[in-house]
N, C-alpha and C positions, 0 to 999 in steps of 0.2 A: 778293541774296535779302533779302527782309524781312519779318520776323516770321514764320518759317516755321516751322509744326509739322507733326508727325506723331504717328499714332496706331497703335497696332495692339491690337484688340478693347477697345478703349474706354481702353485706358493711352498715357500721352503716352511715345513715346521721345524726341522733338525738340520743343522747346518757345521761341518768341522768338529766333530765331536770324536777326542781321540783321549781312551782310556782303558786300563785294565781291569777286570775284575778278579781276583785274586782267589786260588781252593783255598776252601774252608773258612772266606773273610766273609763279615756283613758290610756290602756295599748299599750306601743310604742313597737315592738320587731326590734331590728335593729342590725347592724353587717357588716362585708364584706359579698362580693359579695359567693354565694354557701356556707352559714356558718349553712343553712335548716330554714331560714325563714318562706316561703311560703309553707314548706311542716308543719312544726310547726300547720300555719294558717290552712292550710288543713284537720288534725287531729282533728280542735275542732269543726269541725262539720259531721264527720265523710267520709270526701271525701279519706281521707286513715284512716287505724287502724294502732295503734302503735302495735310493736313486744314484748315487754313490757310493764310493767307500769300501771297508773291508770289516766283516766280522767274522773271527774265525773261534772256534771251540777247540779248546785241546792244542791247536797248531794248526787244524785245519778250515778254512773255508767254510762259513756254516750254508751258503748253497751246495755245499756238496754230501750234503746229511740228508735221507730220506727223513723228508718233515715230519711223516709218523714216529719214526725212529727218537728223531732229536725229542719230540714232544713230550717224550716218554723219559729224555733223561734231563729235560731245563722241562720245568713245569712251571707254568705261570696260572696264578690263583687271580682272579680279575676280582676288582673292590667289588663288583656287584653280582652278589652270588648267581649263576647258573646250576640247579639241580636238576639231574634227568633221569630219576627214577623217582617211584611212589611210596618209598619204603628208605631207612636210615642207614639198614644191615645191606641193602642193594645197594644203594649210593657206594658207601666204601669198597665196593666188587666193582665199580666198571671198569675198573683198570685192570684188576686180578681178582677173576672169577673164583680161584683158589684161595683167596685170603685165609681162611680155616681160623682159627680160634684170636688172630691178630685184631680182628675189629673191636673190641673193647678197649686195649692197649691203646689203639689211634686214636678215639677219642677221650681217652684219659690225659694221653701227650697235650690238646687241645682246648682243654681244660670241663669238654663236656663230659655229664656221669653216663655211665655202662645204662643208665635206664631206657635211654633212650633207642637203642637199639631195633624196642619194641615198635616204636613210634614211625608215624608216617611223616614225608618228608612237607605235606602241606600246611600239619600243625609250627614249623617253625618259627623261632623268630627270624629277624633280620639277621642278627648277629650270630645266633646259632648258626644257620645257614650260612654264614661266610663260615665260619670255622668248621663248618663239616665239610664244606669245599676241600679247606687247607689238608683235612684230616686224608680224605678222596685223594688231595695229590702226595701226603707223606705215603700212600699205601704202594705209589710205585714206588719208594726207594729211589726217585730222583738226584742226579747229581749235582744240579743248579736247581733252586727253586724261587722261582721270582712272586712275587706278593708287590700288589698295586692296591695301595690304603689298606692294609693292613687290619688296624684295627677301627676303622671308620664308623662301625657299627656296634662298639665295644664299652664298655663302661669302663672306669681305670683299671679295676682286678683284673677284669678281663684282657685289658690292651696290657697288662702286663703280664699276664702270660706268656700272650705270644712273642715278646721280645724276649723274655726267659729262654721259651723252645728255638727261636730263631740262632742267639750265644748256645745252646746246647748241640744244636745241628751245625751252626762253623765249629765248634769244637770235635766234633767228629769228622769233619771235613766236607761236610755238604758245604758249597757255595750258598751263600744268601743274597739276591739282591729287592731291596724293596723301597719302592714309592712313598713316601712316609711328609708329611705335614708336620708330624709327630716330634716335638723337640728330643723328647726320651731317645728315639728312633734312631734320631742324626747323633746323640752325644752319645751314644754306644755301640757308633756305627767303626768296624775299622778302616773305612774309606769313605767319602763323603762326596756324591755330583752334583755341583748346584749348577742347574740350568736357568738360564733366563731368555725367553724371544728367540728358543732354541737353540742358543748356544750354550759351550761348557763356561759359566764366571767364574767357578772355580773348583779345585777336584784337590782333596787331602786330606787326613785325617782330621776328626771335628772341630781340634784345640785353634787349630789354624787357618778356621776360616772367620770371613768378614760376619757370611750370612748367619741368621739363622732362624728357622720359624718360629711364628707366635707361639705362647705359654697355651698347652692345651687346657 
């Protein structure tokens, strides 16, 4: 990305913001609270356009990606779960109607058990439900996968899981980038963007920055 802003009704939330995100690295972006985190996440898959600037995927322009298309290979998991079917075993099909015997695997990766399968998607928890989000978006074999709060909904095992599978997914070369408050998050991140009032205050690996969030 370079020199990216964003606007909303004429005020800048994102302003100059120029940085890489790296195959197969976990990029942290973190900061105070409204410093344009999640709207940052929002742009690299096209859920907003910036007002300026340049984001490109691969080398190319991400306006020049059918937004369905791109959706499919940057997936962003929003902190506050969206489920759209009435069943656990549908949920993990919206993306691939074919799934065939992989939906147990997915949420074993996420740290939920095969029982639930049986289950409707209204008895869940909070936290369940983001993670069966995450599981819905590992079932496309996405090539970025972005995550905003992460594990917000999660108790420590659990928020540790998911930065386990997130280091196991850049080690196979998925992209990670994720929204994180989460100190664990940023000191195991291998790139680090601290936003503030929308700009970048600083961007580099964890060891080397000023910032860094409260003790969760």
């Amino acid at each position: 990305m370079t020199d990216v802003g964003f606007d909303r009704q004429g005020t800048p939330l994102l302003d100059g913001i120029d940085a890489d995100v790296g195959q197969g690295r976990l990029t942290v972006v973190t900061g105070p609270s409204g410093a344009g985190k999640s709207t940052l996440l929002r742009l690299l898959n096209r859920l907003a356009e910036p007002a300026r600037g340049r984001l490109a995927f691969q080398g190319r322009p991400l306006h020049e990606f059918d937004v369905l298309t791109l959706r499919r290979r940057v997936v962003l998991v929003a902190q506050h779960p969206v489920l759209l079917t009435d069943s656990v075993a549908a949920e993990l099909r919206v993306g691939r109607p074919g799934l065939g015997r992989d939906d147990a695997g997915l949420l074993d990766r996420v740290g939920l058990p095969e029982e639930l399968l049986s289950r409707t998607t209204a008895g869940l928890s909070g936290g369940q439900s983001q993670r069966l989000c995450l599981a819905r978006a590992l079932a496309l074999q996405p090539e970025v996968l972005l995550l905003d709060e992460p594990t917000s909904a999660l108790d420590g095992a659990a928020a540790q899981v998911m930065l386990d599978l997130a280091r196991t997914l850049t080690a196979a070369g998925t992209s990670v980038v994720a929204v994180s408050h989460d100190r664990r998050w940023v000191r195991a991140a291998d790139s680090v963007l601290v936003l503030d009032r929308g700009r970048l205050a600083e961007h580099g690996p964890p060891q080397t920055l000023d910032y860094l969030p409260e003790e969760p």
